[in-house]
C-alpha positions as a Markdown table, in Angstrom:
| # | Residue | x | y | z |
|---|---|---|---|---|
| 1 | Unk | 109.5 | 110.0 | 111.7 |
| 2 | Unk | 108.2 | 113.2 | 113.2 |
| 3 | Unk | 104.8 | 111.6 | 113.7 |
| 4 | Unk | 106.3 | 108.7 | 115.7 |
| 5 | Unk | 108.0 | 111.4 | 117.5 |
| 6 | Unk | 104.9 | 113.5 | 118.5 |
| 7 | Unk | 103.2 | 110.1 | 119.6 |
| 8 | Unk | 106.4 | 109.3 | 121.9 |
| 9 | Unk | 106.0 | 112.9 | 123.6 |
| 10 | Unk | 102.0 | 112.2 | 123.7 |
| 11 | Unk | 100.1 | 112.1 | 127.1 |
| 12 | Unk | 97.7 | 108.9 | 127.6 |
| 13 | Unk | 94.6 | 110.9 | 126.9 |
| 14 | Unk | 96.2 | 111.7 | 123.8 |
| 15 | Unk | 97.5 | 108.4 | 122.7 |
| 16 | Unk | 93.9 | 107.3 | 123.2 |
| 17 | Unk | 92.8 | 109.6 | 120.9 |
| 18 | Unk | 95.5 | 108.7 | 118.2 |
| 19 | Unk | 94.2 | 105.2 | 118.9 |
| 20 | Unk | 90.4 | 105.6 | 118.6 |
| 21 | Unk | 91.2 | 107.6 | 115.4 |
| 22 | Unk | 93.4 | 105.3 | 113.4 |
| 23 | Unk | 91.1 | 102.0 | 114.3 |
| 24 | Unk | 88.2 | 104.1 | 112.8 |
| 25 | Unk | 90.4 | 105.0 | 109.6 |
| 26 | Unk | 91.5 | 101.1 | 109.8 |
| 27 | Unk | 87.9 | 100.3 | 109.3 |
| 28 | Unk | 87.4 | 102.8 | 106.4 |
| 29 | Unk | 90.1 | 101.1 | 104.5 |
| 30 | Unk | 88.8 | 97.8 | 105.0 |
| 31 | Unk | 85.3 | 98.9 | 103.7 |
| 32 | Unk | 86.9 | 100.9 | 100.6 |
| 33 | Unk | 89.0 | 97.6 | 99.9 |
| 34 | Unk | 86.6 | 95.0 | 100.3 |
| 35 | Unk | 84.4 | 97.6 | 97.9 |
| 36 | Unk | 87.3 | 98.2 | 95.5 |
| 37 | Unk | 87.7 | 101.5 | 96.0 |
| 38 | Unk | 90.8 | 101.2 | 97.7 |
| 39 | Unk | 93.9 | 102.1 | 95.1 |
| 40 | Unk | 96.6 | 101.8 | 97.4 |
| 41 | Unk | 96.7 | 98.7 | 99.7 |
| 42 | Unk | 99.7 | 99.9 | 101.8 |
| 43 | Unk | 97.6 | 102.3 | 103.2 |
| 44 | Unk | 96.3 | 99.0 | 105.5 |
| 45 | Unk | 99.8 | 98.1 | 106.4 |
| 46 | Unk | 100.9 | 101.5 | 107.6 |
| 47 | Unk | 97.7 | 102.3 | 110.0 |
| 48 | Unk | 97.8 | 98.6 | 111.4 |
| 49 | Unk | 101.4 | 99.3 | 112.5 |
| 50 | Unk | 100.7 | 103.0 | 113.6 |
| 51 | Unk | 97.9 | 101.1 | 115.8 |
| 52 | Unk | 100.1 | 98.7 | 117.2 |
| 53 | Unk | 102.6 | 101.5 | 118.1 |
| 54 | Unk | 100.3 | 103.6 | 119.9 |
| 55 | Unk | 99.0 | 100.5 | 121.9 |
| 56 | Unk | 103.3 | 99.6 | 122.7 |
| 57 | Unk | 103.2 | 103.2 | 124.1 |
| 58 | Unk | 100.6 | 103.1 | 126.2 |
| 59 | Unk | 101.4 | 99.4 | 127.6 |
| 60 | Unk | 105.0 | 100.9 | 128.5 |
| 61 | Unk | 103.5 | 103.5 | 129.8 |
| 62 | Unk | 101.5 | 101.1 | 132.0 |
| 63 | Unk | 104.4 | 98.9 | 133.0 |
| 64 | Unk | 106.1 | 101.9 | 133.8 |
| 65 | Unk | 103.4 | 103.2 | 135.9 |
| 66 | Unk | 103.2 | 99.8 | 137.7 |
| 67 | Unk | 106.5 | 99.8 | 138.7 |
| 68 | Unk | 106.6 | 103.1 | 139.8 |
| 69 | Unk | 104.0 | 101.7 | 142.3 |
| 70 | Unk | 106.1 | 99.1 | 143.4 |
């Protein structure tokens, strides 16, 4: 929960970051399960969820931003 936390607290620049990084290790796990060297399939789940977290953060961020504006 402490990660989640830290992403909550996060500027954008770092959110991007978070993102770019967990899409790259989303891609390693595809490749090491498609190869069969991928023991725990879970591992999939978790980062495809922690990549649609970070990208719920940064569109309330945006929404925010936008109304802000408004």
């Amino acid at each position: 929960m402490a990660k989640k936390d830290k992403l909550v607290d996060a500027d954008l620049g770092e959110l991007l970051e978070e993102l770019r990084e967990s899409k790259h290790e989303a891609l390693n796990l595809r490749f090491r399960n498609a190869t069969g060297q991928l023991e725990n399939t879970a591992e999939i789940r978790r980062v495809r969820r922690r990549i649609a977290r970070i990208n719920t953060l940064i569109r309330q961020r945006e929404i925010a931003a936008a109304e802000a504006e408004a």
